[in-house]
Structure formats: C-alpha cells, structure tokens
Biopython code that builds the backbone (N, CA, C, O; Angstrom):
import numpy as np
from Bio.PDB.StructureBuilder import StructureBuilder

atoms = [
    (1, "UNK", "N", (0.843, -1.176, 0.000)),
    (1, "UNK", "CA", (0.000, 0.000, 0.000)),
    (1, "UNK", "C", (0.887, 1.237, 0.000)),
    (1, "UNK", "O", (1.988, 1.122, 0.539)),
    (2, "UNK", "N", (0.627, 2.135, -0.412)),
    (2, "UNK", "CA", (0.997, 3.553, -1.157)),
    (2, "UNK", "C", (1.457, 3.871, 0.712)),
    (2, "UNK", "O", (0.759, 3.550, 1.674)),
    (3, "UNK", "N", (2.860, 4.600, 0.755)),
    (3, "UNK", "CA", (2.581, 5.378, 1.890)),
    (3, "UNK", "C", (2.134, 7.056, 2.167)),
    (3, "UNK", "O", (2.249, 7.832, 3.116)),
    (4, "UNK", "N", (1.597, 7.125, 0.859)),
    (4, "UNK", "CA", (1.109, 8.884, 0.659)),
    (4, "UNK", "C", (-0.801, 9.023, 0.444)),
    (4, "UNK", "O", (-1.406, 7.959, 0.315)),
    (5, "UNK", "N", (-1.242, 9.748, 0.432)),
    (5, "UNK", "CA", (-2.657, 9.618, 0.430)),
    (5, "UNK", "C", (-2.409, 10.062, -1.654)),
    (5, "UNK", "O", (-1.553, 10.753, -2.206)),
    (6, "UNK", "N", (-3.672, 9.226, -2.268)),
    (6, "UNK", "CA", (-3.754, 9.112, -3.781)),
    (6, "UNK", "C", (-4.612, 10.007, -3.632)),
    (6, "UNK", "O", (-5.495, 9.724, -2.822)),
    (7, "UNK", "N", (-4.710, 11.490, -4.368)),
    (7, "UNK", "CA", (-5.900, 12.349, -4.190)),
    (7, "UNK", "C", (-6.227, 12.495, -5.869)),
    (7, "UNK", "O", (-6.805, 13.505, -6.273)),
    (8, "UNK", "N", (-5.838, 11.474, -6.757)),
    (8, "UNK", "CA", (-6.554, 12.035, -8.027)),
    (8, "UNK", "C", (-7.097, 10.417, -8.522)),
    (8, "UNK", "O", (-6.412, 9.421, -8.287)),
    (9, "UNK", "N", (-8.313, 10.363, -9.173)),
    (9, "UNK", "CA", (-8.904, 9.145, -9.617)),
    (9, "UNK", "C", (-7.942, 7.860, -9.536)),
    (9, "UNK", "O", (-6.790, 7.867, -9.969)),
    (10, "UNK", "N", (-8.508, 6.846, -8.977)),
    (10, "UNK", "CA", (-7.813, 6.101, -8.656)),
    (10, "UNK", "C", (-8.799, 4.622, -8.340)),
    (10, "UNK", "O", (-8.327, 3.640, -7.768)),
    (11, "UNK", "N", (-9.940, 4.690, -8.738)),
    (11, "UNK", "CA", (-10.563, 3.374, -8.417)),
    (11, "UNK", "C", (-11.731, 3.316, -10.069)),
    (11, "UNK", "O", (-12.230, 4.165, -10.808)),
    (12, "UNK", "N", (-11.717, 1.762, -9.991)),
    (12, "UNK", "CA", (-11.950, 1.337, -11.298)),
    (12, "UNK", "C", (-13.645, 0.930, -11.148)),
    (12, "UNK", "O", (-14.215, 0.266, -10.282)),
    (13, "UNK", "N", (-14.104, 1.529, -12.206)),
    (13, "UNK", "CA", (-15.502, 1.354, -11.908)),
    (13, "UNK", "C", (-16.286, 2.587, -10.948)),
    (13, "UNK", "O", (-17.379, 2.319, -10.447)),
    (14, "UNK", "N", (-15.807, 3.617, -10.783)),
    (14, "UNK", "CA", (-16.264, 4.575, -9.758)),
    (14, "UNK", "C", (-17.968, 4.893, -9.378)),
    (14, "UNK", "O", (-18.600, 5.358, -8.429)),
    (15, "UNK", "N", (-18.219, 4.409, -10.559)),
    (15, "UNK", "CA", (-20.047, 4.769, -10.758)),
    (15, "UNK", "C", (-20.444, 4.008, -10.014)),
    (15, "UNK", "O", (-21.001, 4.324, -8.962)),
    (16, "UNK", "N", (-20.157, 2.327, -10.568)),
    (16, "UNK", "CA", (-20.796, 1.090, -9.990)),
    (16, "UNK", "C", (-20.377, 0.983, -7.935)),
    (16, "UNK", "O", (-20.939, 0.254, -7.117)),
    (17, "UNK", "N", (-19.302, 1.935, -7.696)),
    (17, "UNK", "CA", (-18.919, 1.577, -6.506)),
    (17, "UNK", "C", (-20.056, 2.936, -5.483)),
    (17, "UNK", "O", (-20.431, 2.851, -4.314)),
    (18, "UNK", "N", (-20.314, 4.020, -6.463)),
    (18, "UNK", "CA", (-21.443, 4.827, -5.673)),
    (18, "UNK", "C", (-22.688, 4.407, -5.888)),
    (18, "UNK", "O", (-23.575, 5.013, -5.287)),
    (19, "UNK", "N", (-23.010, 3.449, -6.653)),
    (19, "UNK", "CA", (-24.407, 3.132, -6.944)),
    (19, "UNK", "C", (-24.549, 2.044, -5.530)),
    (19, "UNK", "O", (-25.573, 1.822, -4.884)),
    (20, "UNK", "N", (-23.644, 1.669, -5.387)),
    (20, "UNK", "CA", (-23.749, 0.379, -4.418)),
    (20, "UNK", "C", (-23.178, 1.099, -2.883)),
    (20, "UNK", "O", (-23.259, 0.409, -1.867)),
    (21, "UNK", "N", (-22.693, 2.300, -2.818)),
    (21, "UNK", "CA", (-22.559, 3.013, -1.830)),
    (21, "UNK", "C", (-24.033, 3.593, -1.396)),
    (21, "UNK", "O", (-24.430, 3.531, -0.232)),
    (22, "UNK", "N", (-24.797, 4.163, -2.469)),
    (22, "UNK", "CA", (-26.074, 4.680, -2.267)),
    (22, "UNK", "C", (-27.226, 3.344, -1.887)),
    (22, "UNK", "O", (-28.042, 3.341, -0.965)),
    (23, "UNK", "N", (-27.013, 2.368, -2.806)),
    (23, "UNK", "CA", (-28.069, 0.934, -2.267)),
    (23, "UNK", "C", (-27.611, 0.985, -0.865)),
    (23, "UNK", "O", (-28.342, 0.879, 0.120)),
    (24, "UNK", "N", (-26.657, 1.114, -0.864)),
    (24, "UNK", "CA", (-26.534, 0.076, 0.816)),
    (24, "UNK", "C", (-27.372, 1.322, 2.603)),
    (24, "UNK", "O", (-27.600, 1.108, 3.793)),
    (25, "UNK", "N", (-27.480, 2.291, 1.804)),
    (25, "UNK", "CA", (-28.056, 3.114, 2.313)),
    (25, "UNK", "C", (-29.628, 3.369, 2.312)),
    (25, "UNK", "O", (-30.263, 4.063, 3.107)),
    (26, "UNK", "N", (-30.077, 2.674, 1.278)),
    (26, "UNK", "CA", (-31.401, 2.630, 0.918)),
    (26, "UNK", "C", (-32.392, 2.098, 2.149)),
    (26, "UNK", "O", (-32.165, 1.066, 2.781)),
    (27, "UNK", "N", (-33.697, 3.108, 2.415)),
    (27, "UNK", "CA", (-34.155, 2.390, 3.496)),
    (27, "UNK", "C", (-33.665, 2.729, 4.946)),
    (27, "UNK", "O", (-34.177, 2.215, 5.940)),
    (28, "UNK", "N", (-32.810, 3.480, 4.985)),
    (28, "UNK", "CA", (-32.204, 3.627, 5.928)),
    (28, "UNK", "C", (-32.219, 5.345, 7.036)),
    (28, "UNK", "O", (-31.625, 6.371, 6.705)),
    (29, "UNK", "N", (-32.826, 5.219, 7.955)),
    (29, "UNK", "CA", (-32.999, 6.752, 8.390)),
    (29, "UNK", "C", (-31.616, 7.472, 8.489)),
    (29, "UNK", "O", (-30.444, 7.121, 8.353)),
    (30, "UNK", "N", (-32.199, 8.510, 8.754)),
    (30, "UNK", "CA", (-30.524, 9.302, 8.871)),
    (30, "UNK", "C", (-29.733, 8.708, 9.297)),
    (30, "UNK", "O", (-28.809, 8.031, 8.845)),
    (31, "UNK", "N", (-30.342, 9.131, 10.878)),
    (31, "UNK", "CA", (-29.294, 8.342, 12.072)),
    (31, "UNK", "C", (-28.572, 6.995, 11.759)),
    (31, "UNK", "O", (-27.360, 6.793, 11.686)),
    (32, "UNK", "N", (-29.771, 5.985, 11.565)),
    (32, "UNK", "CA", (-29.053, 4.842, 10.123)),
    (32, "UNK", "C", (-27.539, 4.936, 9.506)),
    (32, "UNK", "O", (-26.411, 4.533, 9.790)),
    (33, "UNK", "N", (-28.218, 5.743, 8.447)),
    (33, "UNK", "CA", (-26.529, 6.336, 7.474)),
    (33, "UNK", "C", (-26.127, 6.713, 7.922)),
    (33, "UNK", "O", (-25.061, 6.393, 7.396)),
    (34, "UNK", "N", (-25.807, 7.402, 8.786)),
    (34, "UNK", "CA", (-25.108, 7.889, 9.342)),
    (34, "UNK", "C", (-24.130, 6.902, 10.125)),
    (34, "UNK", "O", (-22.900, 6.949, 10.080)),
    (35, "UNK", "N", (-24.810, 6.109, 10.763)),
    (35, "UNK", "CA", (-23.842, 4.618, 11.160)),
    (35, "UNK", "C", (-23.686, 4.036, 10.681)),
    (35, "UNK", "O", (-23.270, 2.964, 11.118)),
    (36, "UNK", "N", (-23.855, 4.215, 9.610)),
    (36, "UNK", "CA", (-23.324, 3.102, 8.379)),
    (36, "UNK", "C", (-21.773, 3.410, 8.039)),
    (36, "UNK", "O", (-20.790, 2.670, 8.021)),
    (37, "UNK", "N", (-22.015, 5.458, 7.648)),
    (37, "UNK", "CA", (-20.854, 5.838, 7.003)),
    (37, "UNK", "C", (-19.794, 5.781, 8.223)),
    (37, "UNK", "O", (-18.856, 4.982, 8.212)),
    (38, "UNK", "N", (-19.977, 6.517, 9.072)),
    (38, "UNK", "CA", (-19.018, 5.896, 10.641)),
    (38, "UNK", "C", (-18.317, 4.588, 10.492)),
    (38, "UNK", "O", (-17.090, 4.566, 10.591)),
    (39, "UNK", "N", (-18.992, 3.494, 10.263)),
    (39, "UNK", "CA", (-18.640, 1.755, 10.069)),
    (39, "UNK", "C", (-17.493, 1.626, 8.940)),
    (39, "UNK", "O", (-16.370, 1.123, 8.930)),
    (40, "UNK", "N", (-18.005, 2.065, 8.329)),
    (40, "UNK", "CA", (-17.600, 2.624, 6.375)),
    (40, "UNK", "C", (-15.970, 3.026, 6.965)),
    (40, "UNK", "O", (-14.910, 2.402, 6.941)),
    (41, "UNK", "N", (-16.306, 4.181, 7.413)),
    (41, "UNK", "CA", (-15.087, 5.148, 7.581)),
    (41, "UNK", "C", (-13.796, 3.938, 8.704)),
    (41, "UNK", "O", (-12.572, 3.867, 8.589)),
    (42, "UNK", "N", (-14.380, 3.454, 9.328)),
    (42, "UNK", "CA", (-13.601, 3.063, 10.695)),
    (42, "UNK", "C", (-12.831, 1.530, 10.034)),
    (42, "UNK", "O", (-11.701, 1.227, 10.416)),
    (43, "UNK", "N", (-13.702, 0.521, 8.875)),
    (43, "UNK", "CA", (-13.640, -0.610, 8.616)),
    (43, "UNK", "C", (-12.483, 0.206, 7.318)),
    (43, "UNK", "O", (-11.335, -0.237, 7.275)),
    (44, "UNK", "N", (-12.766, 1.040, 6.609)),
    (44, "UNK", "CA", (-11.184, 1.485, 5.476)),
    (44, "UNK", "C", (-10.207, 1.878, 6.572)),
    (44, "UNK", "O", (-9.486, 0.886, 6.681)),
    (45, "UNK", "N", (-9.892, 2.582, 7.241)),
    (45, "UNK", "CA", (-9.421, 3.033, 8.069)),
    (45, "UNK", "C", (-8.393, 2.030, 8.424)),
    (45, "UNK", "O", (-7.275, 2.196, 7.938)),
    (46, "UNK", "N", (-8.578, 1.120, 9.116)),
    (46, "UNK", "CA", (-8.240, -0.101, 9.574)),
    (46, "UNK", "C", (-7.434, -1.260, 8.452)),
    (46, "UNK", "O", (-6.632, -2.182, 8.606)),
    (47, "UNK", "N", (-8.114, -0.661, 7.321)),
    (47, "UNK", "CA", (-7.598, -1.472, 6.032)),
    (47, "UNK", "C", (-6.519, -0.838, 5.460)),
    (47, "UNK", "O", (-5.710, -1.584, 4.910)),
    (48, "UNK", "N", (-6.257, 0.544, 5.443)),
    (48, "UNK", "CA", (-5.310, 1.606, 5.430)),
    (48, "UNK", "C", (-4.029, 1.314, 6.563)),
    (48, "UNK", "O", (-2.834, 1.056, 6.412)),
    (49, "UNK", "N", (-4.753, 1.461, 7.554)),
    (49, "UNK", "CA", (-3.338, 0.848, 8.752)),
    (49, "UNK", "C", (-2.527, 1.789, 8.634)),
    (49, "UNK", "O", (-1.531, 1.679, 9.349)),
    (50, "UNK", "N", (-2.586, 2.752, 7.942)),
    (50, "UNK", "CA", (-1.118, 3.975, 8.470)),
    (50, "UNK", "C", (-1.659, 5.178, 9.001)),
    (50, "UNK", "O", (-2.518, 5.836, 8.414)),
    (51, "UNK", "N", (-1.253, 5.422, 9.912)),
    (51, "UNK", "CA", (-1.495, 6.795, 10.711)),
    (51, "UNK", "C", (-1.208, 8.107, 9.797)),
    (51, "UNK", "O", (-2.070, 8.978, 9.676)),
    (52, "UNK", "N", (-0.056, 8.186, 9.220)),
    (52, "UNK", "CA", (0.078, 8.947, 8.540)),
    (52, "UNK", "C", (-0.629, 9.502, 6.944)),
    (52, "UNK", "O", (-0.610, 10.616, 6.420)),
    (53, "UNK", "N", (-1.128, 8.410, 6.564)),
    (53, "UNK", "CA", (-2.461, 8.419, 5.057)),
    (53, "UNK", "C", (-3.074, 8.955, 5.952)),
    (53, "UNK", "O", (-2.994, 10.183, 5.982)),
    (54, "UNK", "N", (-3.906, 8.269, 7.005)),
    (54, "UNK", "CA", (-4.806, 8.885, 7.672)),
    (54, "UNK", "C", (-5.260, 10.183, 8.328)),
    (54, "UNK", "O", (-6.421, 10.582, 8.416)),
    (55, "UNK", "N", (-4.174, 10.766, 8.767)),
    (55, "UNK", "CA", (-3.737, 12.241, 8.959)),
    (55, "UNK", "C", (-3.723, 12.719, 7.409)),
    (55, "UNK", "O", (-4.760, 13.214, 6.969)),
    (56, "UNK", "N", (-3.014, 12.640, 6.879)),
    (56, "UNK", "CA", (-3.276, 13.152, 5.592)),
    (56, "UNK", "C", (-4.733, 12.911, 4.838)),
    (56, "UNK", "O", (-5.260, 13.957, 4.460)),
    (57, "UNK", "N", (-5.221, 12.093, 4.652)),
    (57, "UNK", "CA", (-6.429, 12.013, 4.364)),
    (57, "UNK", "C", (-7.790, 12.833, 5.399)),
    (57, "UNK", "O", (-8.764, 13.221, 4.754)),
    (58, "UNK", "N", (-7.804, 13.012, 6.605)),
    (58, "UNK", "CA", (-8.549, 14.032, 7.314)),
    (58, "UNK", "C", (-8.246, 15.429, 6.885)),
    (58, "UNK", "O", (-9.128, 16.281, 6.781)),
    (59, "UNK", "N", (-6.785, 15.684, 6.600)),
    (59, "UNK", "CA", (-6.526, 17.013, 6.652)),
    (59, "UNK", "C", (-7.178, 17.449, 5.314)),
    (59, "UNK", "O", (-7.951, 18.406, 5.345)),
    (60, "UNK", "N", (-6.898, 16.757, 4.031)),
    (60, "UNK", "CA", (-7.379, 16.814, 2.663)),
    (60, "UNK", "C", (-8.893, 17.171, 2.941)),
    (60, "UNK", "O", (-9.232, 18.327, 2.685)),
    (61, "UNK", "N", (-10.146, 16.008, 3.602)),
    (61, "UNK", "CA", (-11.317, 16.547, 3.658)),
    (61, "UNK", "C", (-11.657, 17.717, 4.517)),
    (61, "UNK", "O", (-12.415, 18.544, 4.011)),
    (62, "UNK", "N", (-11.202, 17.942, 5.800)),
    (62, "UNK", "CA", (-11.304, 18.880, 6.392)),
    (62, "UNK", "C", (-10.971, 20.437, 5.141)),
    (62, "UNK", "O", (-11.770, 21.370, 5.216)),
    (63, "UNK", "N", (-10.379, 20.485, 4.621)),
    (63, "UNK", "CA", (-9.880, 21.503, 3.683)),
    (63, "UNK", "C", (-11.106, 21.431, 2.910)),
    (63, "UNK", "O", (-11.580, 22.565, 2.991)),
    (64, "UNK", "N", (-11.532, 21.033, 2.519)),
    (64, "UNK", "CA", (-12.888, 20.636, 1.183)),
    (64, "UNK", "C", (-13.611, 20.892, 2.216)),
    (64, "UNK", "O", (-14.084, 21.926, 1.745)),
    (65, "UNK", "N", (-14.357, 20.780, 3.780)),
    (65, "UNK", "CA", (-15.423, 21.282, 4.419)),
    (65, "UNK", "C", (-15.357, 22.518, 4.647)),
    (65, "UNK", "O", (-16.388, 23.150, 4.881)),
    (66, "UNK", "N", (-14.079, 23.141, 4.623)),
    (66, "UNK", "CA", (-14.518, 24.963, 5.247)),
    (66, "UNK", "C", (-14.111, 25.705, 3.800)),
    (66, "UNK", "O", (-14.219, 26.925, 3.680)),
]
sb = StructureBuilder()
sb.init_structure("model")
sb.init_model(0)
sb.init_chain("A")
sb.init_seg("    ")
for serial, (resi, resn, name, xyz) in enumerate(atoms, 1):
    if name == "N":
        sb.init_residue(resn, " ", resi, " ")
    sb.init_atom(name, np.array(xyz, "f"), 0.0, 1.0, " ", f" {name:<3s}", serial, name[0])
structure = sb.get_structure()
C-alpha cells in the first residue's frame, strides 16, 4: 500500500462503486446512514493501517469542508 494519500482518480468502476454506496443506504434513516458511514469510515481506516495516510487524508477533507 501507497505510503502517501492518492488524491486524483484512482478506483476502477467509480459509478458502480457509488451506486452500491447509495443501495446500501437505501431504506435507511438518517441516524441509520449515518452509522453506516461511521462503520464505512472506521472498517477502510483499519484497512489503510497507516497513521500517517490517515492524517493526511482528514486534513485533505477537512480543507474541502470549510
């Protein structure tokens, strides 16, 4: 695994992987998705295993929220 965060296209099939990001949400109240994406976030996270992507990857979205 990369030890830098990949911030430009990088996964194959991108449509089919939000169509099935949005199903898996289907049905589901906020609060719901909302623990879903939490699960989501914590289960890559873990699959990532480096502190440092990870820091880098918060800092990247945090920048895109304000």
């Amino acid at each position: 695994m990369s030890d830098t965060l990949i911030l430009t296209p990088n996964l194959d099939s991108a449509d089919d992987f939000y169509a099935d990001l949005l199903a898996a949400h289907d049905g589901l109240s906020r609060e719901a998705s909302d623990a879903l994406n939490a699960r989501l976030v914590l289960v890559l996270a873990n699959h990532i295993g480096d502190r440092s992507v990870l820091a880098e990857a918060l800092a990247a979205v945090r920048r895109k929220a304000t």
